[in-house]
N, C-alpha and C positions, 0 to 999 in steps of 0.2 A: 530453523525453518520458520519461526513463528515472526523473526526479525524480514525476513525475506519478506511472508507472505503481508506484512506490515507494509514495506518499501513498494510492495507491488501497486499495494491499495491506495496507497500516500501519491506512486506517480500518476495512476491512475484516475483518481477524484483531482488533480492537481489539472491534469488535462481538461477532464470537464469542466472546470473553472473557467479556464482558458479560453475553451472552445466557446461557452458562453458567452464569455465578457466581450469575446471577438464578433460573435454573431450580434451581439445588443448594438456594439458599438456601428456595425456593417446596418443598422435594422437604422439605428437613428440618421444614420449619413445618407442615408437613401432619403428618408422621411424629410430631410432638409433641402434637399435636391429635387423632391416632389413639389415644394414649395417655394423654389425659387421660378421667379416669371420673368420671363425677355423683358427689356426696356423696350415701349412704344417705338416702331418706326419714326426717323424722324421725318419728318413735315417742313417744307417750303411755308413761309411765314406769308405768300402769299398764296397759298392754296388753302388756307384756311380766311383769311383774311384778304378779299380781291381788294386790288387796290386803285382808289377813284380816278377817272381820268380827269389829269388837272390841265396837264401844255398840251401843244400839238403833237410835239411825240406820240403824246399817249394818243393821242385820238387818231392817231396814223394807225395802230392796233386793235383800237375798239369797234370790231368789225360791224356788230348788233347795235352801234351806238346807244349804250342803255347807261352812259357814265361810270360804267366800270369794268374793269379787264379782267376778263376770265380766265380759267387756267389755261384754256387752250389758247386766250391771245397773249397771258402773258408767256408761254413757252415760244411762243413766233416770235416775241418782240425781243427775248432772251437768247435766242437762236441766232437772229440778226445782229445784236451784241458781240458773240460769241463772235462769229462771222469777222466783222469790222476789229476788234481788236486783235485777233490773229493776223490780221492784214495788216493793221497802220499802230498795232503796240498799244492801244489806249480808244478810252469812248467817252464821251462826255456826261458825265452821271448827273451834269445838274440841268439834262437837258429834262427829267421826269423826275418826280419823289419820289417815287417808288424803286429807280434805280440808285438814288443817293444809301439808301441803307446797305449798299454792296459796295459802296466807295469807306472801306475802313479805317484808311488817314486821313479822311475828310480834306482829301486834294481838289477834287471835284473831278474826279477821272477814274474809268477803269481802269487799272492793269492786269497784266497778264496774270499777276499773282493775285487779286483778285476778282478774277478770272476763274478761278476755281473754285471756289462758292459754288458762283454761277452755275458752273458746270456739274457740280453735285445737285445741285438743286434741280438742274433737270434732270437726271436721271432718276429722281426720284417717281 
């Protein structure tokens, strides 16, 4: 009896252990998960940074003329982009500096493929 009432208390405190080490473990995973933070949205590189009107392009968009394109002219001006290479396949990126940073083979042309930049970028 005295083996038994041994085995009972052995499976017993064995549980407890158990139950603990699982709850510590469940306590600290939470605590890590309390401190993980979303990565920042990302940001159009010129929504932080307007970018200056240098050609006439730019200055077809800079509605306030104040020598720089704000987010609302450069989402027009990116809009009409969008526009024009859906139509004719390609847009001329070295017609503004501000659109060469979207020409990523440095061809001096949008394409459709990057084209979708573009298009994330507005939607942001």
């Amino acid at each position: 009896m005295k083996n038994f009432i041994f085995s009972l208390a052995f499976v017993f405190l064995s549980y407890l252990v158990i139950s603990v080490a699982f709850a510590q473990t469940a306590n600290q995973q939470s605590a890590q998960d309390d401190k993980k933070v979303d990565p920042p949205a990302p940001v159009a590189f010129w929504a932080t940074t307007p970018p200056k009107v240098v050609g006439k392009i730019d200055q077809r968009y800079d509605i306030n003329r104040d020598g720089i394109l704000s987010t609302s002219e450069v989402k027009i001006f990116l809009r009409d982009v969008v526009a024009e290479v859906m139509e004719n396949n390609s847009y001329d990126a070295m017609a503004s500096d501000f659109l060469r940073s979207y020409d990523k083979n440095r061809d001096g042309i949008i394409s459709r493929l990057e084209l979708e930049e573009i298009k994330k970028d507005l939607a942001l």
